[in-house]
C-alpha atoms as a printed R data frame, in Angstrom:
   type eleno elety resid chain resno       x      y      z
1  ATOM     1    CA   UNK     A     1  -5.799 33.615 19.151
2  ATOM     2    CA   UNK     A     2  -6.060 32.768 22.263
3  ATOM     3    CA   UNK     A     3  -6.290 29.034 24.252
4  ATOM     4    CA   UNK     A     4 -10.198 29.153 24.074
5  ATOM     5    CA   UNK     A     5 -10.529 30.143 20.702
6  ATOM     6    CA   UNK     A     6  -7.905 27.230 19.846
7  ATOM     7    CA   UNK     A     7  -9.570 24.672 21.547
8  ATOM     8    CA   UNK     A     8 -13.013 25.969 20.283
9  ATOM     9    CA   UNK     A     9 -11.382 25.451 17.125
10 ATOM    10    CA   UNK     A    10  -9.734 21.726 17.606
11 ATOM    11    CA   UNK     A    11 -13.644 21.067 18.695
12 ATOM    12    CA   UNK     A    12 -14.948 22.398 15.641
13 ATOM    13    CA   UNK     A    13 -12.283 19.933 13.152
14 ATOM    14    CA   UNK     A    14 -12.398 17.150 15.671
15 ATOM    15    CA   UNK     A    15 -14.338 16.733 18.283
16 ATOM    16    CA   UNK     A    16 -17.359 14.126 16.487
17 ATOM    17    CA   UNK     A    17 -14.725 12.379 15.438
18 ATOM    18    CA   UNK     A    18 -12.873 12.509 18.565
19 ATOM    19    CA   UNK     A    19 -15.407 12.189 21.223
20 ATOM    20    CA   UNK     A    20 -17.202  9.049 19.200
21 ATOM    21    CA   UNK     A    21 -13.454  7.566 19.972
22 ATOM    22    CA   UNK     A    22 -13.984  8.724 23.705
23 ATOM    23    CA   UNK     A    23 -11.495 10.207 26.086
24 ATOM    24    CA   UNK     A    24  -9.292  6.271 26.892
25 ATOM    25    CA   UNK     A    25  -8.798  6.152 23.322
26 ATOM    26    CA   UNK     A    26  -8.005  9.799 22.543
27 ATOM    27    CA   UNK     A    27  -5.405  9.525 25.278
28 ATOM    28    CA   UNK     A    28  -3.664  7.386 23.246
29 ATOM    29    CA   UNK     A    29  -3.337  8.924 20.234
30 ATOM    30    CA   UNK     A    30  -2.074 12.103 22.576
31 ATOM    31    CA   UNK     A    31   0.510  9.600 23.397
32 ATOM    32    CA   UNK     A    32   1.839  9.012 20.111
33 ATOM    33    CA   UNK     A    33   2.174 12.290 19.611
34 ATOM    34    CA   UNK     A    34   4.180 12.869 22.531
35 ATOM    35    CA   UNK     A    35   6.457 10.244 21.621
36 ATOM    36    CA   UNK     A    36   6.940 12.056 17.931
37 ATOM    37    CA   UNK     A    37   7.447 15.072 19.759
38 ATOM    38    CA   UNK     A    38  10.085 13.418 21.496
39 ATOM    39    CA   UNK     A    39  11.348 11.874 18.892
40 ATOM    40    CA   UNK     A    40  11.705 15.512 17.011
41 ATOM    41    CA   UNK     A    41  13.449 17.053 20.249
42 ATOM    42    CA   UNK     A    42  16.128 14.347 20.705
43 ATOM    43    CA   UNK     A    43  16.570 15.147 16.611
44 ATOM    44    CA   UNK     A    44  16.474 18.659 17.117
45 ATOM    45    CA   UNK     A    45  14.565 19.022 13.884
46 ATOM    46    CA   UNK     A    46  13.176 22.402 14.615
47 ATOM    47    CA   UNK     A    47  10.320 22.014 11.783
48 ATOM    48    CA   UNK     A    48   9.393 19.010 12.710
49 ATOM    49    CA   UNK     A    49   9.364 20.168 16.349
50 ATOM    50    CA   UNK     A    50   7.375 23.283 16.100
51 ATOM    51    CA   UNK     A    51   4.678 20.858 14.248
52 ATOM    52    CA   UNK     A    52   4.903 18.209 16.883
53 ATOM    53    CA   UNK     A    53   4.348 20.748 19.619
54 ATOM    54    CA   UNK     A    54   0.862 22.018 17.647
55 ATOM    55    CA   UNK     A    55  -0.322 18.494 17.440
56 ATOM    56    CA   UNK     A    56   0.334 17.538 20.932
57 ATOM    57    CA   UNK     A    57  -1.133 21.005 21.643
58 ATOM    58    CA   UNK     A    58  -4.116 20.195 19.587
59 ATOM    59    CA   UNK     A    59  -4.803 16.765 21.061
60 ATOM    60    CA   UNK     A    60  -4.523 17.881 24.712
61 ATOM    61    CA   UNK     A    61  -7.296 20.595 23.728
62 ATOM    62    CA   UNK     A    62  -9.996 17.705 22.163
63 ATOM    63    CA   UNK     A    63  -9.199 15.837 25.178
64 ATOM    64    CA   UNK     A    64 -10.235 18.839 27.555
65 ATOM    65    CA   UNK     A    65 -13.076 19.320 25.123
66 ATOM    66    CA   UNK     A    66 -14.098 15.221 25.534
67 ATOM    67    CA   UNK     A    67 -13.754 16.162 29.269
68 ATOM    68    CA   UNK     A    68 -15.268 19.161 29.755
69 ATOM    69    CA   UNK     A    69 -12.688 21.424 31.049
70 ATOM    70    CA   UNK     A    70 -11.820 24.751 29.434
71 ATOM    71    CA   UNK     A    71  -8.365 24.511 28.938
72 ATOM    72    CA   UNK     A    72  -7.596 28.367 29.409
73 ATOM    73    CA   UNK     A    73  -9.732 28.421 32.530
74 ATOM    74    CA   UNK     A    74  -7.981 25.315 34.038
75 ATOM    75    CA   UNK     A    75  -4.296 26.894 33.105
76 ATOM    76    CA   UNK     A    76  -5.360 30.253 34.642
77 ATOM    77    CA   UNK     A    77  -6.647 29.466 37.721
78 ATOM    78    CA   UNK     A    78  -3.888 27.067 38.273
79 ATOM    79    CA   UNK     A    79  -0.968 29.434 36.820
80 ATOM    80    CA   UNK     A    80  -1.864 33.153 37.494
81 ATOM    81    CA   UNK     A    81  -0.274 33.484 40.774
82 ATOM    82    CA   UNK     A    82   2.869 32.242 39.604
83 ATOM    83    CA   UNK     A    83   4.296 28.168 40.761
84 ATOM    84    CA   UNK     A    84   1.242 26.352 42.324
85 ATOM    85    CA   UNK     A    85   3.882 25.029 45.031
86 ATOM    86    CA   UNK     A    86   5.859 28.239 45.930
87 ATOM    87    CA   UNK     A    87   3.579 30.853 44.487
88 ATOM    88    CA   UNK     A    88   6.483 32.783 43.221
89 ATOM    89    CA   UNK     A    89   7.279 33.493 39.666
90 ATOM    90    CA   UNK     A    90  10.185 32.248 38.355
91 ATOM    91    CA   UNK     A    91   9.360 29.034 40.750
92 ATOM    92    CA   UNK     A    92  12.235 28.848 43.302
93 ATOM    93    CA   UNK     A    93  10.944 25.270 44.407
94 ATOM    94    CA   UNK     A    94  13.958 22.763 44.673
95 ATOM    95    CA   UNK     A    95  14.468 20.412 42.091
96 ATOM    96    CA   UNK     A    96  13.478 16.568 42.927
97 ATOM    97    CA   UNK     A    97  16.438 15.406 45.312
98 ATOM    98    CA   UNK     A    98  17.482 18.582 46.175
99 ATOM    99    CA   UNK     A    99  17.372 19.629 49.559
């Protein structure tokens, strides 16, 4: 499957439910998950990480959806040619504070 046909997906479960919430509120439900996510990784629960990762995955796709923005396009264009910054691939930009 690829991202498109995920986030088609996500729209087809969620995205009445979602978009009558609108994008603000959305946001924050992305949020939460994030913070479970975290939650998970500091754990290192690997289950419960692999299923935090789909729902933060999932949420960031209805809120693309809400928005208008096809996630695989946006992550293409931005990604193909390798770091946005450096343009190589692995990035060999310095790490913030490094000189």
């Amino acid at each position: 499957m690829t991202i498109k046909q995920f986030q088609q997906l996500i729209e087809c479960i969620y995205y009445d439910k979602d978009s009558g919430r609108g994008l603000a509120a959305t946001f924050m439900w992305f949020t939460e998950e994030v913070g479970e996510l975290s939650r998970a990784l500091k754990k290192a629960d690997r289950k419960h990480m692999a299923e935090e990762f789909s729902d933060v995955l999932a949420w960031l796709c209805t809120m693309a959806s809400i928005a208008g923005v096809d996630l695989q396009e946006a992550a293409v264009s931005k990604y193909a040619q390798g770091c946005p910054k450096c343009h190589q691939t692995p990035c060999i930009c310095p790490e913030p504070g490094e000189h």
